[in-house]
N, C-alpha and C positions, 0 to 999 in steps of 0.2 A: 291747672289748665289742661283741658282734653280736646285731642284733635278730633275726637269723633263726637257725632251728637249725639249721643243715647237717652231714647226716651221709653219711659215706663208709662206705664195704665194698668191702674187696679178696679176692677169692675167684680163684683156679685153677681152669679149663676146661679139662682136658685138657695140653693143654704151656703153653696160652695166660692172662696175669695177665687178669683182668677188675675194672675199678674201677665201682664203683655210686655215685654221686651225688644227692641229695636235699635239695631246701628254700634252696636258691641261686637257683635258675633259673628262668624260667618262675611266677613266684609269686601270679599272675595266675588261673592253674589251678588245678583243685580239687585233681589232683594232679600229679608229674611227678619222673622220672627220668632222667637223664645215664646213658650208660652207654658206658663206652669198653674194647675188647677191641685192646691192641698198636695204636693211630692211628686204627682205624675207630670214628667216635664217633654214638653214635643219641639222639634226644631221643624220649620217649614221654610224651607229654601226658594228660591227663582233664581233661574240662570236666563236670560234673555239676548238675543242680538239687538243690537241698534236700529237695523233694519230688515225686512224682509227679504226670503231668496223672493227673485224674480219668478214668475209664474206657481208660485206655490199657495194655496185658498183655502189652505188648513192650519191648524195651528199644531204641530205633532205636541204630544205630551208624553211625558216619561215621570213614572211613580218609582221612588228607589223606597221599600219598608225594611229596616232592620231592628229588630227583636232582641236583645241581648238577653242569652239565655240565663244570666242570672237577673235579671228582670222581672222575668215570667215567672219563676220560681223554679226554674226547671235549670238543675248543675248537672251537664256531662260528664257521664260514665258510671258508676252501679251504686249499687246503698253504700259499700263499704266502705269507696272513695268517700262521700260526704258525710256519712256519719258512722262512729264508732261503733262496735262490734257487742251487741247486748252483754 
């Protein structure tokens, strides 16, 4: 038995399987979705108030991106550190 509902969706992009993720992760947030396409995998969060401040007719938005530099391929500090010495 599980206190949370978690639900998947797998859908086809093109040649590419895509799995959708929800209600595991992240539950903290108001909302949030996993979503992984072939290994590359994204977190897309919401954090929301209940209700609006008074007099405000925008909706601010904030983008947080982090990169983990062994990700990219890219490992801090010089050749020698990551690879041996010819």
């Amino acid at each position: 038995m599980t206190m949370f509902n978690k639900v998947t969706k797998t859908f086809q992009w093109g040649r590419h399987t895509v799995r959708m993720e929800t209600g595991e992760v992240a539950r903290q947030s108001t909302g949030a979705v996993l979503l992984d396409m072939e290994g590359t995998v994204v977190l897309a969060t919401v954090v929301a108030a209940k209700t609006a401040k008074a007099g405000q007719d925008f909706f601010p938005l904030t983008v947080d991106y982090i990169e983990k530099t062994y990700a990219a391929g890219k490992i801090p500090g010089s050749f020698f550190k990551r690879e041996a010495k010819p």
